[in-house]
N, C-alpha and C positions, 0 to 999 in steps of 0.2 A: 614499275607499276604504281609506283607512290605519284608520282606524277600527273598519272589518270584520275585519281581518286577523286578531287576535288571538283577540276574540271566535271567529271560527268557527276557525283552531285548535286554540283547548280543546275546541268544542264536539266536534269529530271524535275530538281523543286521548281526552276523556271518556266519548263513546260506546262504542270503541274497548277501552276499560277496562270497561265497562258488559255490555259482548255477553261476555268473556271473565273474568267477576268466578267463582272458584272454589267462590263459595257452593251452586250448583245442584252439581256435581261431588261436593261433601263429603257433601251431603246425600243423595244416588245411594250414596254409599261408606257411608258408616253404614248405610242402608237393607239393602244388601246382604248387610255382615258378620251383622246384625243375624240377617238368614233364616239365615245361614249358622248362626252359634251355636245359632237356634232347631232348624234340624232338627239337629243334633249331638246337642242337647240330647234330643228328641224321641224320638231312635233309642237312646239311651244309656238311657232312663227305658223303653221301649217289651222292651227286651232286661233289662232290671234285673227287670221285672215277670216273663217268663219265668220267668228265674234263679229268684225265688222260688217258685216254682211247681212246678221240678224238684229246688232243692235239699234238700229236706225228705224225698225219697227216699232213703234209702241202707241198703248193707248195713252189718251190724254182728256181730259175733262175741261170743258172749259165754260164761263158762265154770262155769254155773247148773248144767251137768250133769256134772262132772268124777267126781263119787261115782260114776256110772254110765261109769266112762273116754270121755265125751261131750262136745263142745261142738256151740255150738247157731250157725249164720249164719242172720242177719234181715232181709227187705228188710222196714223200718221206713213205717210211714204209705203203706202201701200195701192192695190188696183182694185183686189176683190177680197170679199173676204164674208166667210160662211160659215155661221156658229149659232150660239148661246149667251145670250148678253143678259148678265144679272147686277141687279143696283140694290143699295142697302142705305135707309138713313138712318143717322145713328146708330150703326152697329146692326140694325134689324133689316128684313131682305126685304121688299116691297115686291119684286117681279123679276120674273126671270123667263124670258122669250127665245123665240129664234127668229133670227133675223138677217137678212143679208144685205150685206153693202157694210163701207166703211165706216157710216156715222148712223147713231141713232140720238134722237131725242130722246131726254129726259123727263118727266114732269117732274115739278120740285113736290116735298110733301104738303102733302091735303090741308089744309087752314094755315099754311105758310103766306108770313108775312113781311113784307122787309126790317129789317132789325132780329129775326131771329136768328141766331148762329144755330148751324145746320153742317153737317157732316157726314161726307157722300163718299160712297166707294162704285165701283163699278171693274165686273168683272166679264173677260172674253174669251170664252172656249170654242177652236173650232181650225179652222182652216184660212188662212190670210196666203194670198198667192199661191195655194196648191201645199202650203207647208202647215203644218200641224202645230199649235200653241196656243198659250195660256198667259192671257194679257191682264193686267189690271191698273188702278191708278185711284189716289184720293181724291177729293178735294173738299175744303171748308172754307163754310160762306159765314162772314162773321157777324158777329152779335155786335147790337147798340142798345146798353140803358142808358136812363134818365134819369136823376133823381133830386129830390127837393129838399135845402134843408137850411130851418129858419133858427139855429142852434145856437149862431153869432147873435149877439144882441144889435139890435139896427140893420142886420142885414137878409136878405135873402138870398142864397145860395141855390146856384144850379151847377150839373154837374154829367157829364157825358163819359162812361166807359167805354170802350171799344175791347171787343175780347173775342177770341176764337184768329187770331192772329199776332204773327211773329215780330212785327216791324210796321210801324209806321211815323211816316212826317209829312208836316206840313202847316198847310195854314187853315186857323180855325177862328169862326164867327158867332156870336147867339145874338140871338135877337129877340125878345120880350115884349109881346102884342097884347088888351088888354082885350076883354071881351066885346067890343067895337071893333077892334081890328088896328087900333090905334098902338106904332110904339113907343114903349116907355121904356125902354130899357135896351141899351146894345154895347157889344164890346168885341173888339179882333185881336189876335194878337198871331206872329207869320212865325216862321221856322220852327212850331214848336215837334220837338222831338218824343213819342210816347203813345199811352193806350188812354188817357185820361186828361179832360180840360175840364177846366172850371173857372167860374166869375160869383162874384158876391155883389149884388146890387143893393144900395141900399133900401131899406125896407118899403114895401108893396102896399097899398089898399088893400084890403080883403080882400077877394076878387076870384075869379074864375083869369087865367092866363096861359096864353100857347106859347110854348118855349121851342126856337127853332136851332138847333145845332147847323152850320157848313162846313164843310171841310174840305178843301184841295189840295190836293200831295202824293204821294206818293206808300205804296203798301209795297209788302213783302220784298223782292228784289228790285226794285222800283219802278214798280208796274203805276202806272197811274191810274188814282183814282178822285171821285167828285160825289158827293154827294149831299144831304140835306136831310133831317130828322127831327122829328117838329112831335110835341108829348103836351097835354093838358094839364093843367095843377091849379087846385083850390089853397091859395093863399088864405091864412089866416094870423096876423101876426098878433094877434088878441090874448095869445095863448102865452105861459109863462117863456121867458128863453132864457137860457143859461148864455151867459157872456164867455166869448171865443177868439182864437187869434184871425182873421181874416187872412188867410193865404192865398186868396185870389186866387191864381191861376194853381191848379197840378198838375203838374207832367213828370211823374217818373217815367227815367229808362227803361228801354225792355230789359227784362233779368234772364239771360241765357240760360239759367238754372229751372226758371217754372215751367214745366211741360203741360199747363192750361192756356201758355201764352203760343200752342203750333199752330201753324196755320198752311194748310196747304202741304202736309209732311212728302217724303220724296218718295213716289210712285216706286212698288214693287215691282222692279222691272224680272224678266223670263229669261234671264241671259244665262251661258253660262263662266261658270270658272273658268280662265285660262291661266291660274297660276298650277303646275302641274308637280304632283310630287314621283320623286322617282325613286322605287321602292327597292330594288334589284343592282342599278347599278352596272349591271355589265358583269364579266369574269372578271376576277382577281389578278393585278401585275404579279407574274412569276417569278418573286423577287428572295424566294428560298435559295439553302446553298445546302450540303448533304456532307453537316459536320461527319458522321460514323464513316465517310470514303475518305473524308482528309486525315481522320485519325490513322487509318489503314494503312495510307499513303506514307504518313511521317515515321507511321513504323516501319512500314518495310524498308525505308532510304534508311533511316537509322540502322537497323539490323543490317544491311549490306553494305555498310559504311564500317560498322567494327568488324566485318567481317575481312573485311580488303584489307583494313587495319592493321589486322592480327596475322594474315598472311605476309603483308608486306616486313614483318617488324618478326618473325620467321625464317623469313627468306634470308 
């Protein structure tokens, strides 16, 4: 009987180990995770195709019509489209219509003139191709001062800001006409980078004088632009002047820091989320094991182990 003892022992704890070996478990757990990832996956790709679908829609502002004090809002890549269109400048709502079709004219605001910076929103409620949304988009038209200043001793100083915009380059010209139309004064200078140029002439006749800014280059993403800015000034250099460095030309860089310097910020688009959070998960891998049946287990092998034991050692 001693002989048996051993033998069937292992054979029990080996079974034992056999019925509760974690490989079927792991393989359940992978299985699981596996669907799990896949439909994440599935709904993430399923919603992305949407996304592209709807984003291609949008409104856009553009300011092709400014010659006619106009600009123009566009639902883009669209057929029809049937709503409520509201515009606001500066912040205040001017009108809000209903209108069909893709584009409407703007008029710009009432005693607007070029060199005022101006700041336009415009918004679209309604129906674009048979689908239900809510469009809108900025845009800002930028400001031009002029200013005069005779503070250098010997000189007269003119001086051009550009503001309600991100970015500009290019090449800038003034030119100084006398009240005959005659000029007295001119200076260029090309590549200049920045929101501000200036030149210091040397000192003027008293005089009534129209000061002309040009500018060729390039704004915002490098869109091109041209223009020309022309301001009257009663010279008097009679008057006491404090002696000054003559720095000629300014051009600071844009400073990505001053939020006076945006121009044209990026449209609020109607899209939505496709980053997708998943809250649940799925069921849990079944990856317990049922210590109080192994305890059970080792005691019963043990107990019929000194039992055989004690019989055999008997016998």
């Amino acid at each position: 009987m001693k002989r048996f003892t051993i033998p069937l022992i292992t054979f029990l704890f080996t079974f034992f180990l056999i019925s509760n070996a974690p490989s079927t478990i792991f393989a359940e757990s992978n299985t699981n995770n596996n669907n799990i990832i896949q439909n994440v996956t599935d709904n993430l790709n399923s919603n992305q195709q949407v996304q592209k679908q709807d984003d291609h829609v949008k409104l856009k502002i553009t300011d092709i019509n400014t010659k006619k004090k106009q600009l123009t809002a566009t639902i883009e890549n669209a057929t029809i489209a049937e709503g409520t269109w509201t515009y606001y400048y500066n912040g205040v709502q001017q009108a809000s219509k209903q209108h069909n079709g893709t584009s409407l004219n703007i008029p710009l605001k009432k005693g607007y003139k070029f060199g005022d910076a101006l700041n336009v929103k415009v918004d679209f409620s309604g129906k674009v191709d048979g689908k239900e949304m809510t469009l809108t988009d900025q845009f800002k038209i930028f400001g031009l001062k002029i200013t005069y200043d005779n503070s250098i001793k010997g000189k007269d100083r003119f001086k051009i800001n550009v503001t309600n915009i991100d970015k500009l380059r290019g090449d800038w010209k003034i030119k100084v006409q006398d009240e005959k139309g005659k000029v007295v004064g001119k200076y260029s200078k090309k590549d200049v980078d920045g929101f501000k140029f200036s030149h210091a002439f040397p000192d003027f006749k008293d005089g009534t004088y129209k000061v002309t800014f040009y500018f060729n280059g390039h704004m915002h993403d490098d869109e091109v632009i041209k223009f020309d800015y022309a301001k009257m000034f009663n010279v008097k250099n009679a008057s006491t002047q404090t002696p000054g460095n003559d720095n000629n030309t300014e051009n600071p860089k844009p400073n990505p820091g001053n939020s006076n310097t945006d121009t044209k910020p990026q449209p609020t688009k109607t899209t939505n989320d496709t980053t997708k959070a998943v809250s649940n998960g799925g069921a849990l891998p079944k990856t317990a094991t049922s210590y109080p049946l192994m305890i059970v287990v080792g005691a019963t092998l043990l107990i019929i182990g000194i039992v055989m034991y004690r019989r055999n050692k008997t016998s």
